[in-house]
PDB file of N, CA, C, O and CB in Angstrom:
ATOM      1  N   UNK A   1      11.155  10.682  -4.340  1.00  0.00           N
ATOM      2  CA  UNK A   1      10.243  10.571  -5.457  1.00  0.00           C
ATOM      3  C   UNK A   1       9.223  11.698  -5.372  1.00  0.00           C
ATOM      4  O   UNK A   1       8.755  12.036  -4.284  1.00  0.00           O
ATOM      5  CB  UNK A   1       9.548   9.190  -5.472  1.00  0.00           C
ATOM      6  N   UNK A   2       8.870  12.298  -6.551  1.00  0.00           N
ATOM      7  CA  UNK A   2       7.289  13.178  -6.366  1.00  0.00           C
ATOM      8  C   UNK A   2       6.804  13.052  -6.677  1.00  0.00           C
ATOM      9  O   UNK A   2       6.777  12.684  -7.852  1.00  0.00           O
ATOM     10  CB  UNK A   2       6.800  14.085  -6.457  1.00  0.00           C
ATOM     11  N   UNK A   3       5.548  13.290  -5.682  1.00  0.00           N
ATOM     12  CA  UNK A   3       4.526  12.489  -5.971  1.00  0.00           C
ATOM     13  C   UNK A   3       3.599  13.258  -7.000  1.00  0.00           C
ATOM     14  O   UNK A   3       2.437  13.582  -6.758  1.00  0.00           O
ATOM     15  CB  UNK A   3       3.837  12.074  -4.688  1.00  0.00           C
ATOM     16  N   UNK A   4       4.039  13.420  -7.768  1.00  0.00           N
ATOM     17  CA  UNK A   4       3.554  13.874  -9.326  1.00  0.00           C
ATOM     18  C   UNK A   4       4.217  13.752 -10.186  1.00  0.00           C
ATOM     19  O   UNK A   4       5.392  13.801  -9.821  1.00  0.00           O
ATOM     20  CB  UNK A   4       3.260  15.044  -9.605  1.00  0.00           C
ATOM     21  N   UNK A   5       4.043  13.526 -11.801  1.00  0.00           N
ATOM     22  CA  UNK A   5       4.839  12.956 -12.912  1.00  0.00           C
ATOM     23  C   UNK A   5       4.120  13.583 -13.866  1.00  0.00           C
ATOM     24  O   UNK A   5       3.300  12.759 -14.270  1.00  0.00           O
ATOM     25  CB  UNK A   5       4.956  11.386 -13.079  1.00  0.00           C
ATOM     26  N   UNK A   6       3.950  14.971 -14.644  1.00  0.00           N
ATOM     27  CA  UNK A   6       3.346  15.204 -15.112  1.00  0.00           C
ATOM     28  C   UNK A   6       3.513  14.894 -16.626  1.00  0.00           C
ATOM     29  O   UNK A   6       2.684  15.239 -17.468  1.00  0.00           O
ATOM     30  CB  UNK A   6       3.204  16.083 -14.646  1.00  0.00           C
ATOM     31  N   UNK A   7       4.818  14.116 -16.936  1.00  0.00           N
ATOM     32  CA  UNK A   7       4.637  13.741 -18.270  1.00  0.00           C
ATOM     33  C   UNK A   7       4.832  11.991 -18.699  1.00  0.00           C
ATOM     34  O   UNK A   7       5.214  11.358 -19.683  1.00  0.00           O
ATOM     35  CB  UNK A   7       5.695  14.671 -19.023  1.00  0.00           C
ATOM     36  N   UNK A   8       4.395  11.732 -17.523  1.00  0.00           N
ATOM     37  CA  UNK A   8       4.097  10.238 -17.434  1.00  0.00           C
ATOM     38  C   UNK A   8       3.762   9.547 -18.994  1.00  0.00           C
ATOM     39  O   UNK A   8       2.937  10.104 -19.718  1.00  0.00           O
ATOM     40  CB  UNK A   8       2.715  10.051 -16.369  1.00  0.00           C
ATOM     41  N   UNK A   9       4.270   8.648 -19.315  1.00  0.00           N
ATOM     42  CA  UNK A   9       4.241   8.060 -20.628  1.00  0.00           C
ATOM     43  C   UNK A   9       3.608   6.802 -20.603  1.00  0.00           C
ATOM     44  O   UNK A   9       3.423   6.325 -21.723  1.00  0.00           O
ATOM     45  CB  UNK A   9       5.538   7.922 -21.193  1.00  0.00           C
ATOM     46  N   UNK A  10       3.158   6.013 -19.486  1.00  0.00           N
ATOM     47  CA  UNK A  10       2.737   5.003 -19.282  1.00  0.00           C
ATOM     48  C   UNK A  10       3.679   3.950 -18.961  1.00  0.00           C
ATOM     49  O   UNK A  10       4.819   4.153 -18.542  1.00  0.00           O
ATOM     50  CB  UNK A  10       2.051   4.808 -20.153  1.00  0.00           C
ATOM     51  N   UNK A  11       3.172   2.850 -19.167  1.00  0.00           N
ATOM     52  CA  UNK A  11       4.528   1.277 -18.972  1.00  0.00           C
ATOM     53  C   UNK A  11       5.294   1.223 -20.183  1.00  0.00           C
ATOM     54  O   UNK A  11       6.148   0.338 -20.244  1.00  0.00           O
ATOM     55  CB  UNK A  11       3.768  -0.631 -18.867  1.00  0.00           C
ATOM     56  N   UNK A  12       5.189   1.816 -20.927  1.00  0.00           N
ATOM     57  CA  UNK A  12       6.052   1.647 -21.478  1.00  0.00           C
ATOM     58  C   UNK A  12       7.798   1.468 -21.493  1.00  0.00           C
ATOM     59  O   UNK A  12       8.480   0.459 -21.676  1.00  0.00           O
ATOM     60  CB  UNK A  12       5.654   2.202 -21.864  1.00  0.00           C
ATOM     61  N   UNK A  13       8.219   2.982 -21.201  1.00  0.00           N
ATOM     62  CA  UNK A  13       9.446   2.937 -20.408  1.00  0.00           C
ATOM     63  C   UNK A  13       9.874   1.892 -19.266  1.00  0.00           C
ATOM     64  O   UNK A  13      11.028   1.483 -19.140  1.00  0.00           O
ATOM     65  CB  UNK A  13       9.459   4.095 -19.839  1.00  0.00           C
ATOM     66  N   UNK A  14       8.708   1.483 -18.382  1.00  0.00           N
ATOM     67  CA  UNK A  14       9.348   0.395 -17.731  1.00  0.00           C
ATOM     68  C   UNK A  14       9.175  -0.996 -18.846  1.00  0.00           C
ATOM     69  O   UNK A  14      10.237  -1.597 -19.009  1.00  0.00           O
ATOM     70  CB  UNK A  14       8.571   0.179 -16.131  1.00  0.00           C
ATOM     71  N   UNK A  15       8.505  -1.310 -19.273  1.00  0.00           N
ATOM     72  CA  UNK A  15       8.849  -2.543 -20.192  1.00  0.00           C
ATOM     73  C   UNK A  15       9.948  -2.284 -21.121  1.00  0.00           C
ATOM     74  O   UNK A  15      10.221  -3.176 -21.925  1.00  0.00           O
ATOM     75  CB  UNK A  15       7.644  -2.981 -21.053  1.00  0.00           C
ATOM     76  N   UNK A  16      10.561  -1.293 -21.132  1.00  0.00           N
ATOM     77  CA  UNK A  16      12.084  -1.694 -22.068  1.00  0.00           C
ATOM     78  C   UNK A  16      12.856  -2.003 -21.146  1.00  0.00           C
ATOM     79  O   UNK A  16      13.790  -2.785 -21.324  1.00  0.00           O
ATOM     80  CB  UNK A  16      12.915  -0.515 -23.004  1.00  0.00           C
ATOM     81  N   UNK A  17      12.523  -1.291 -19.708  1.00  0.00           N
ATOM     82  CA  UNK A  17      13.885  -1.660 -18.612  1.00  0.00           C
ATOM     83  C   UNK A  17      14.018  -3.103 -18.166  1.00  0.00           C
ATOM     84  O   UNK A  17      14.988  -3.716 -17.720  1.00  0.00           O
ATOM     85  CB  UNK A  17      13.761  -0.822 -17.114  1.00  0.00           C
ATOM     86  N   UNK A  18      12.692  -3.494 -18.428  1.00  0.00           N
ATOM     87  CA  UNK A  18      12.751  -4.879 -17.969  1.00  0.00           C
ATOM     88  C   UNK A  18      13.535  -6.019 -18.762  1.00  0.00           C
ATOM     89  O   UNK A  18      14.168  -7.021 -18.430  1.00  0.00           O
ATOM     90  CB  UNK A  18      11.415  -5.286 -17.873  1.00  0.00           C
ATOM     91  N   UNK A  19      13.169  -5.344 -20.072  1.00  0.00           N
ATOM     92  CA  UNK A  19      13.811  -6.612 -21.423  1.00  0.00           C
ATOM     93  C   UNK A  19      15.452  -6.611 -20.922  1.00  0.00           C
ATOM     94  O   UNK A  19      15.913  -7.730 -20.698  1.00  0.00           O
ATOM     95  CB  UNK A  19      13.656  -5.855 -23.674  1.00  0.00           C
ATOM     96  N   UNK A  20      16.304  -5.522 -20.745  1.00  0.00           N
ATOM     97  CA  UNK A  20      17.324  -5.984 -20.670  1.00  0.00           C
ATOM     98  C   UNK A  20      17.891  -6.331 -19.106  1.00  0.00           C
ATOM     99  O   UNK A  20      19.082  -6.535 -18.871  1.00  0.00           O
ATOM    100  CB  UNK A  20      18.002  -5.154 -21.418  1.00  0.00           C
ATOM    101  N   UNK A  21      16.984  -6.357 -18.241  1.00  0.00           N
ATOM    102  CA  UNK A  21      16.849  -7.163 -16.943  1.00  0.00           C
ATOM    103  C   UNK A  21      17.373  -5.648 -15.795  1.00  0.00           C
ATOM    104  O   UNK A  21      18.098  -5.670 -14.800  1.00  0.00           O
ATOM    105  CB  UNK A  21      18.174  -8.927 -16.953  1.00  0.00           C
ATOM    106  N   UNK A  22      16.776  -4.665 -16.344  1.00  0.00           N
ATOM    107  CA  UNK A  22      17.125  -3.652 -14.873  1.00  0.00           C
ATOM    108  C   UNK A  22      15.523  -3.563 -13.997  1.00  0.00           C
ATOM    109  O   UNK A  22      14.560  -4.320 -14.117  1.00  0.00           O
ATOM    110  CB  UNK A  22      17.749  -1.573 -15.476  1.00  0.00           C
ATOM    111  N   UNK A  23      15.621  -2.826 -13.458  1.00  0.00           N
ATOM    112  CA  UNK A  23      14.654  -2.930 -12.145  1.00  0.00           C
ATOM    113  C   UNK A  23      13.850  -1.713 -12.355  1.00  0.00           C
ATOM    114  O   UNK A  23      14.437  -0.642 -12.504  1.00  0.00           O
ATOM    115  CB  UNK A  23      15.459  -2.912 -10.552  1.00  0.00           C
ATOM    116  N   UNK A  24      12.622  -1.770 -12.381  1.00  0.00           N
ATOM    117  CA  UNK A  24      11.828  -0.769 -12.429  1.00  0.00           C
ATOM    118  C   UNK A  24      11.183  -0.200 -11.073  1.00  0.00           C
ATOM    119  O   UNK A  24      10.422   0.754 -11.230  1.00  0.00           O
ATOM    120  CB  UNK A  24      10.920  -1.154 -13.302  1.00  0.00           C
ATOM    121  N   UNK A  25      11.323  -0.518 -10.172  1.00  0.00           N
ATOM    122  CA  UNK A  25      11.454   0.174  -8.759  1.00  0.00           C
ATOM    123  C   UNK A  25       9.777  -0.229  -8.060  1.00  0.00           C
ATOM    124  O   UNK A  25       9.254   0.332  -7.098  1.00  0.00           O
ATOM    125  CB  UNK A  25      11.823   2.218  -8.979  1.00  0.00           C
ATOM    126  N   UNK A  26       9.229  -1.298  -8.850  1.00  0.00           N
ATOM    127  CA  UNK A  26       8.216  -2.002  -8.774  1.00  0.00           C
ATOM    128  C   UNK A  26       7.866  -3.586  -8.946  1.00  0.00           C
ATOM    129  O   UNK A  26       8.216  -4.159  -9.977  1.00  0.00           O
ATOM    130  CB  UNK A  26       7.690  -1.429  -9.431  1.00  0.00           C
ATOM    131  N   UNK A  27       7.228  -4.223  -8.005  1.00  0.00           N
ATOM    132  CA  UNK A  27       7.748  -5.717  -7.928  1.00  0.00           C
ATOM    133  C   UNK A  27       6.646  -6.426  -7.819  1.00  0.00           C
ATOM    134  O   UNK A  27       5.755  -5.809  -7.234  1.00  0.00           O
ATOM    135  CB  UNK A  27       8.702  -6.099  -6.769  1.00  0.00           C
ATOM    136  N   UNK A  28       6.287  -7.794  -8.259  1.00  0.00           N
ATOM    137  CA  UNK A  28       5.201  -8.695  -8.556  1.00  0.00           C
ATOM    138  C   UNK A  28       5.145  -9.413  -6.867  1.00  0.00           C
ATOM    139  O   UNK A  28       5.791  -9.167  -5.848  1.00  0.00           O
ATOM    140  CB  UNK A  28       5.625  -9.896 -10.064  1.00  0.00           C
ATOM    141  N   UNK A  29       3.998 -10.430  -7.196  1.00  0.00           N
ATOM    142  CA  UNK A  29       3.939 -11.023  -6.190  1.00  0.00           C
ATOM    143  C   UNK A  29       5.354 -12.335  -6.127  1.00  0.00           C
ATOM    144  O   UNK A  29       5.577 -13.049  -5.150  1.00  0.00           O
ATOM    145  CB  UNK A  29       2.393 -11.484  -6.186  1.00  0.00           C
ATOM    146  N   UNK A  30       5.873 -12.346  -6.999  1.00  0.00           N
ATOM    147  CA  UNK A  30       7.130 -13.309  -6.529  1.00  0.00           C
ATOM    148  C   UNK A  30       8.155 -12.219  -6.716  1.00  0.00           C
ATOM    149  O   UNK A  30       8.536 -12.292  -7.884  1.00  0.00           O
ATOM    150  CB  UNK A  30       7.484 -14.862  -7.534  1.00  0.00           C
ATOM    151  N   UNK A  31       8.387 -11.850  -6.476  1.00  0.00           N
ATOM    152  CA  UNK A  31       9.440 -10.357  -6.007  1.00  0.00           C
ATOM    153  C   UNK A  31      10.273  -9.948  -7.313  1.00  0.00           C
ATOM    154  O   UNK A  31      11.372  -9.394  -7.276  1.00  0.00           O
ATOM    155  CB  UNK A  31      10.837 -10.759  -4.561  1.00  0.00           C
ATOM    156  N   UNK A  32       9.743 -10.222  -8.198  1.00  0.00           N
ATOM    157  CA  UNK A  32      10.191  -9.801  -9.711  1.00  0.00           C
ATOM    158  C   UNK A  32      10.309  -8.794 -10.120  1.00  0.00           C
ATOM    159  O   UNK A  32       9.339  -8.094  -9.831  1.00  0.00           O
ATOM    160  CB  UNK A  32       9.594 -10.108 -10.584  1.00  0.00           C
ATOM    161  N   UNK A  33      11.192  -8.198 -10.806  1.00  0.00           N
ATOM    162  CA  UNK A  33      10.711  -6.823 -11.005  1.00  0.00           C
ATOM    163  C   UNK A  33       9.510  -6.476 -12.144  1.00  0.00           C
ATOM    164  O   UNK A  33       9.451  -7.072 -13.220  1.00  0.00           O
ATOM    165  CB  UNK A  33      11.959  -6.051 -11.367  1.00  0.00           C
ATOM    166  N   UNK A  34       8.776  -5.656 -11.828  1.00  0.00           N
ATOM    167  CA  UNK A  34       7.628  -5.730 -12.810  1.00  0.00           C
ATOM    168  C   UNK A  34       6.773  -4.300 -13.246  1.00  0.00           C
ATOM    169  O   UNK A  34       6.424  -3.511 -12.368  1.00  0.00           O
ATOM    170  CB  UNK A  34       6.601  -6.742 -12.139  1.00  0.00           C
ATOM    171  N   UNK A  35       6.538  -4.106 -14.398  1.00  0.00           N
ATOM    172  CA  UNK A  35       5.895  -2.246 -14.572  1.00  0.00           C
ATOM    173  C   UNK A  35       4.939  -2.358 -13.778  1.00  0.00           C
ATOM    174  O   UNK A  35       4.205  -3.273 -13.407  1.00  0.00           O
ATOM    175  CB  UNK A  35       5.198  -1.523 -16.177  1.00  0.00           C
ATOM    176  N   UNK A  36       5.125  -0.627 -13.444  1.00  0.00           N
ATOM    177  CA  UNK A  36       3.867  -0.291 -12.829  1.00  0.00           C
ATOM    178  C   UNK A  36       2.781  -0.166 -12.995  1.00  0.00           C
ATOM    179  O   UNK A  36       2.457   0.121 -14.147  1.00  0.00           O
ATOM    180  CB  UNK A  36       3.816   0.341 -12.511  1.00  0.00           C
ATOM    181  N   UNK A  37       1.823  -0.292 -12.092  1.00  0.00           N
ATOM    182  CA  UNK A  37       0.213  -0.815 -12.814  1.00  0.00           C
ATOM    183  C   UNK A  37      -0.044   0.503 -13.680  1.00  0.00           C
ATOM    184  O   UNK A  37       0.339   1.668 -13.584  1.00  0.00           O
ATOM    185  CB  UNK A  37      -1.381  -1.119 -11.440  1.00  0.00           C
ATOM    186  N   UNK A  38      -1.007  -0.321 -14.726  1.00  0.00           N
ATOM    187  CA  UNK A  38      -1.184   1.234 -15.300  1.00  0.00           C
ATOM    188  C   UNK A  38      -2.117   2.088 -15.059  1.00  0.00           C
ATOM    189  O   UNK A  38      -2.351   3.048 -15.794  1.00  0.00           O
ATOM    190  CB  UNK A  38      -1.283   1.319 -16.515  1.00  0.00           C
ATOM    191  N   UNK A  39      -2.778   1.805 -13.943  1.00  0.00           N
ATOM    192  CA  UNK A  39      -3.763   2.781 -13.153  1.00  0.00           C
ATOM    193  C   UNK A  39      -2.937   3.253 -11.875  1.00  0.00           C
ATOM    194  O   UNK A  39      -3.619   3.097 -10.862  1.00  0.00           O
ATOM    195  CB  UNK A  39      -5.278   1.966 -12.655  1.00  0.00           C
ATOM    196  N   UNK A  40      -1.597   3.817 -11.596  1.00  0.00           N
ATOM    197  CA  UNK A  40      -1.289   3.968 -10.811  1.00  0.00           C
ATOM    198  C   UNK A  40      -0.989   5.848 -10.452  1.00  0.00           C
ATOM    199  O   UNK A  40      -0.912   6.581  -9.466  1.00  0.00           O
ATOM    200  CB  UNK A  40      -0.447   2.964 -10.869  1.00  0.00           C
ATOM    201  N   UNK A  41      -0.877   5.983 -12.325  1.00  0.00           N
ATOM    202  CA  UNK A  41      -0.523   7.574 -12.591  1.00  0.00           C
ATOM    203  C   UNK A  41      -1.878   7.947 -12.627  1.00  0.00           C
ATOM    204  O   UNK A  41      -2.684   7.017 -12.666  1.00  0.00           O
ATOM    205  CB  UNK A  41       0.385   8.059 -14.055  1.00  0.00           C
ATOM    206  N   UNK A  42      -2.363   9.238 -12.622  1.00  0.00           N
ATOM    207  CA  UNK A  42      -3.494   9.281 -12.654  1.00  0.00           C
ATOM    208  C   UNK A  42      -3.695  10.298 -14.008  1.00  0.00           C
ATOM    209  O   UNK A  42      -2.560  10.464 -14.456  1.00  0.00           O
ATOM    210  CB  UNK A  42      -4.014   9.645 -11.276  1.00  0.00           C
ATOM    211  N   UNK A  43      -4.616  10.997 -14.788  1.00  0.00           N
ATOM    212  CA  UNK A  43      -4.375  11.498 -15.974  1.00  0.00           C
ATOM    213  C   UNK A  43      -3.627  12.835 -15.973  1.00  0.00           C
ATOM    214  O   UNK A  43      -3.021  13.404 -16.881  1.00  0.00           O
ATOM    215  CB  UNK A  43      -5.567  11.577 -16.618  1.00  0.00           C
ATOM    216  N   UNK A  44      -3.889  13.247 -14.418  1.00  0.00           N
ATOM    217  CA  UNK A  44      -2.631  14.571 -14.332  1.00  0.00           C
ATOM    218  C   UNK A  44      -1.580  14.559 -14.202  1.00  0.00           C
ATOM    219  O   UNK A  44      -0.943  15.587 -14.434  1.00  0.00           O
ATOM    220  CB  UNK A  44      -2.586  15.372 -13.533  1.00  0.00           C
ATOM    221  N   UNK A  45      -0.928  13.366 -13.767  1.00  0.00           N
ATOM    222  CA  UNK A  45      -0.060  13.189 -13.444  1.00  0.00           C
ATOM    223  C   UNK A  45       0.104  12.818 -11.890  1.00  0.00           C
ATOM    224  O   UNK A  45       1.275  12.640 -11.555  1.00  0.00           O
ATOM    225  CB  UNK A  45       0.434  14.045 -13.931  1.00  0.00           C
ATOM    226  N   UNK A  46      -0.779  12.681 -10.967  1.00  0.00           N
ATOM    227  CA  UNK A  46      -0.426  12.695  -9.905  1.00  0.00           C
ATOM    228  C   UNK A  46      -0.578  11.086  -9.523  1.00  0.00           C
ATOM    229  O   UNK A  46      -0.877  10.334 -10.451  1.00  0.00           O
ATOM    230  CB  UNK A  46      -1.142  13.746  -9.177  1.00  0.00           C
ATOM    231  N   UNK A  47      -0.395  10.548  -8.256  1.00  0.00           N
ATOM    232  CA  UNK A  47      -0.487   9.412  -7.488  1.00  0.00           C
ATOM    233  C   UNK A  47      -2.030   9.168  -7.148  1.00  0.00           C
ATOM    234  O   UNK A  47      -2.621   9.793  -6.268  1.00  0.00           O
ATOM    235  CB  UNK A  47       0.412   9.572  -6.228  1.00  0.00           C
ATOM    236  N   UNK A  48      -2.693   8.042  -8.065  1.00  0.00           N
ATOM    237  CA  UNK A  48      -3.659   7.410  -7.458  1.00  0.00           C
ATOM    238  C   UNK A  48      -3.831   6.997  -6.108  1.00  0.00           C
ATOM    239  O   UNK A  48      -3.297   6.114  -5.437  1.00  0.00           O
ATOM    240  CB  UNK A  48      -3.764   6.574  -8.012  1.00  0.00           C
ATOM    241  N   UNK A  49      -4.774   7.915  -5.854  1.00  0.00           N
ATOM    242  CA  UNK A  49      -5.279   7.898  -4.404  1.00  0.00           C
ATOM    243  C   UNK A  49      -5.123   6.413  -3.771  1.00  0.00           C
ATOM    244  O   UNK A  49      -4.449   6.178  -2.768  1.00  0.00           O
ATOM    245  CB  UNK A  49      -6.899   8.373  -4.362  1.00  0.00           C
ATOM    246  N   UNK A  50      -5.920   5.354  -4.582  1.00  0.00           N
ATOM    247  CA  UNK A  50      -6.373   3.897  -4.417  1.00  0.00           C
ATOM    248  C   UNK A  50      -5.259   3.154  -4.155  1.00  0.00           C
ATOM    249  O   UNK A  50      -5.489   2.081  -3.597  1.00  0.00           O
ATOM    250  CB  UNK A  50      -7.082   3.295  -5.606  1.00  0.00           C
ATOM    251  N   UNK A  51      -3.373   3.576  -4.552  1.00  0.00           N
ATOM    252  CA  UNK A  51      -2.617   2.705  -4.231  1.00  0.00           C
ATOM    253  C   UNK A  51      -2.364   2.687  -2.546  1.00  0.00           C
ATOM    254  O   UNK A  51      -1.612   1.852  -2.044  1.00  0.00           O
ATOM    255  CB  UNK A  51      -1.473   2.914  -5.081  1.00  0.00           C
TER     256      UNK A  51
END
């Protein structure tokens, strides 16, 4: 993975993967698959320090 995404689109893309039940490579507290927080990209694109 790199750890930059500079054209990050938000949750979106993962909330369509979810509707038809694929895995977004991110998981809830009951091991669900679930989008990624949306403070996780940061506005450049890079990895929030805070995760």
């Amino acid at each position: 993975m790199s750890p930059t995404q500079p054209n990050a689109s938000g949750r979106q893309p993962d909330l369509e993967l979810l509707t038809p039940g694929h895995d977004t490579g991110w998981w809830d507290e009951h091991c669900s698959s679930a989008p990624w927080p949306e403070d996780f990209w940061q506005v450049d694109g890079t990895i929030n320090p805070h995760w």
